[in-house]
N, C-alpha and C positions, 0 to 999 in steps of 0.2 A: 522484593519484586524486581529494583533493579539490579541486582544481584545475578537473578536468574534470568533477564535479560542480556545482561553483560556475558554470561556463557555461556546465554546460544547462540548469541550473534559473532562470538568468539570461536566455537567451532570449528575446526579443523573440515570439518563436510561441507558446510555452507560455504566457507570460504574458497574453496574447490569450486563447490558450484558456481559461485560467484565470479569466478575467475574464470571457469569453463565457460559458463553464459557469454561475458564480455569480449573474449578470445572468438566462440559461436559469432555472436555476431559481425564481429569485424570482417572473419571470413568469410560470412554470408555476403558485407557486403562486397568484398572482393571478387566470389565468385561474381556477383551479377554485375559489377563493372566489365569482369571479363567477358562473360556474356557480351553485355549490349555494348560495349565498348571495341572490342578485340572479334568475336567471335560473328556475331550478327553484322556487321558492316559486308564484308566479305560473301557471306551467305545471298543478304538482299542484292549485292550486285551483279552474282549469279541467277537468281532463282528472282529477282525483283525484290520489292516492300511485302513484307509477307506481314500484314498489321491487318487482324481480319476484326478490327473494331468496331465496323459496322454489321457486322453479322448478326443479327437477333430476331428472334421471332416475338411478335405481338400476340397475348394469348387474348387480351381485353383493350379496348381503347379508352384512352383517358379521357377527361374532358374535353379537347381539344380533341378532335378525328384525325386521325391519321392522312396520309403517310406520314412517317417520322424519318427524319435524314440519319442520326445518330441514335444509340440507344439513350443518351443526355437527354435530347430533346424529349420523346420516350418519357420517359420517368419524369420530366419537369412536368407532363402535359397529364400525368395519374396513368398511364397507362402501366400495366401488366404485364413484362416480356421474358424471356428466356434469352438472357446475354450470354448464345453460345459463343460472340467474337471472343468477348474474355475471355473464356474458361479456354477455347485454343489459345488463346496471346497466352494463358498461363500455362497451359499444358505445353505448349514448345518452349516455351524458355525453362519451365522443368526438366525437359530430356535434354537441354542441352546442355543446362548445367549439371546435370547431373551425370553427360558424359566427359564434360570439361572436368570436375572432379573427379571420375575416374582414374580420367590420366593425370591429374597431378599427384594423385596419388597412389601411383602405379611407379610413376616418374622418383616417388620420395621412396619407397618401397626399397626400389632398383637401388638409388642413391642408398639406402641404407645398408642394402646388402654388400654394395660394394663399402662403402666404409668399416661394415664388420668383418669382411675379409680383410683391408688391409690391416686392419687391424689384429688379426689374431683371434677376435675372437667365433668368426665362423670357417672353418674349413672352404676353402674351393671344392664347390660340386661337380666340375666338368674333370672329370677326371677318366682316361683310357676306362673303355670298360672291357672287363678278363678275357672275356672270350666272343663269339660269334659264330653263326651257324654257316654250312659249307653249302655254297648255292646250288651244286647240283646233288646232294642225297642228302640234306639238312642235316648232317652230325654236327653236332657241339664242338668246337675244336675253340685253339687260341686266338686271342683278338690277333696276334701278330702274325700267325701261322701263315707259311706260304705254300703249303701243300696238305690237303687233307689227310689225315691217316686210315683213312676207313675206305676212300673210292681212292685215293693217289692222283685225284686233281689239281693242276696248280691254280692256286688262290692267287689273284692283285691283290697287293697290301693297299690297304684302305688308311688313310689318315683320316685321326681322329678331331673333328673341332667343335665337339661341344655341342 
């Protein structure tokens, strides 16, 4: 039995996952540093404290009668509420991690492609394209061309950047 414990936990999968989980989380918690560290300071001294932690609705009162200051107070007192502050505090720190990820991974993207270019291993895509249409009778002509062949109008040479 420990036998066959030794080579599952041995695994070549698990230990991926394992590694993947660990790596997951650390970046989890990276992003939400970024977030609430970087990302959110800037935002609230624009837009103000955007902390809608007191938002809830009371469906029942607890033993103690309401009003309730916090949804804390709320719950100690047995009451029954819908803590929509949370679920906003959660849903905007969702979008904006999740556009803060985005871009860093747009950001690594970019970086990689240019690393495979200088490297050889991916071609430059911004490359002259062959031909282009003549702006007053749309014929196909050369991208370089400075006179149409078809109406005999002169073409500006257009430079090309990608």
């Amino acid at each position: 039995m420990f036998k066959e414990f030794k080579k599952f936990i041995l695994r070549g999968n698990l230990i991926d996952l394992t590694i993947g989980f660990t790596v997951g989380a650390a970046f989890s918690t990276f992003a939400k540093s970024l977030v609430t560290d970087i990302i959110m300071p800037p935002i609230n001294l624009i837009l103000g404290p955007s902390n809608f932690a007191r938002l809830f609705i009371v469906l029942r009162e607890g033993k103690t009668p309401g009003p309730y200051i916090s949804s804390s107070e709320a719950a100690n007192a047995g009451a029954i509420i819908i803590n929509l502050g949370e679920f906003l505090n959660n849903l905007l720190t969702l979008i904006v991690v999740g556009f803060a990820m985005f871009l860093i991974i747009k950001f690594i993207n970019k970086l990689n492609e240019q690393l495979e270019v200088k490297a050889g291993k991916k071609k430059d895509t911004k490359k002259t394209p062959s031909d282009k249409k003549c702006p007053y009778c749309w014929t196909t002509i050369p991208f370089r061309a400075t006179r149409c062949p078809a109406c005999t109008s002169e073409l500006k040479v257009k430079k090309f950047e990608g």
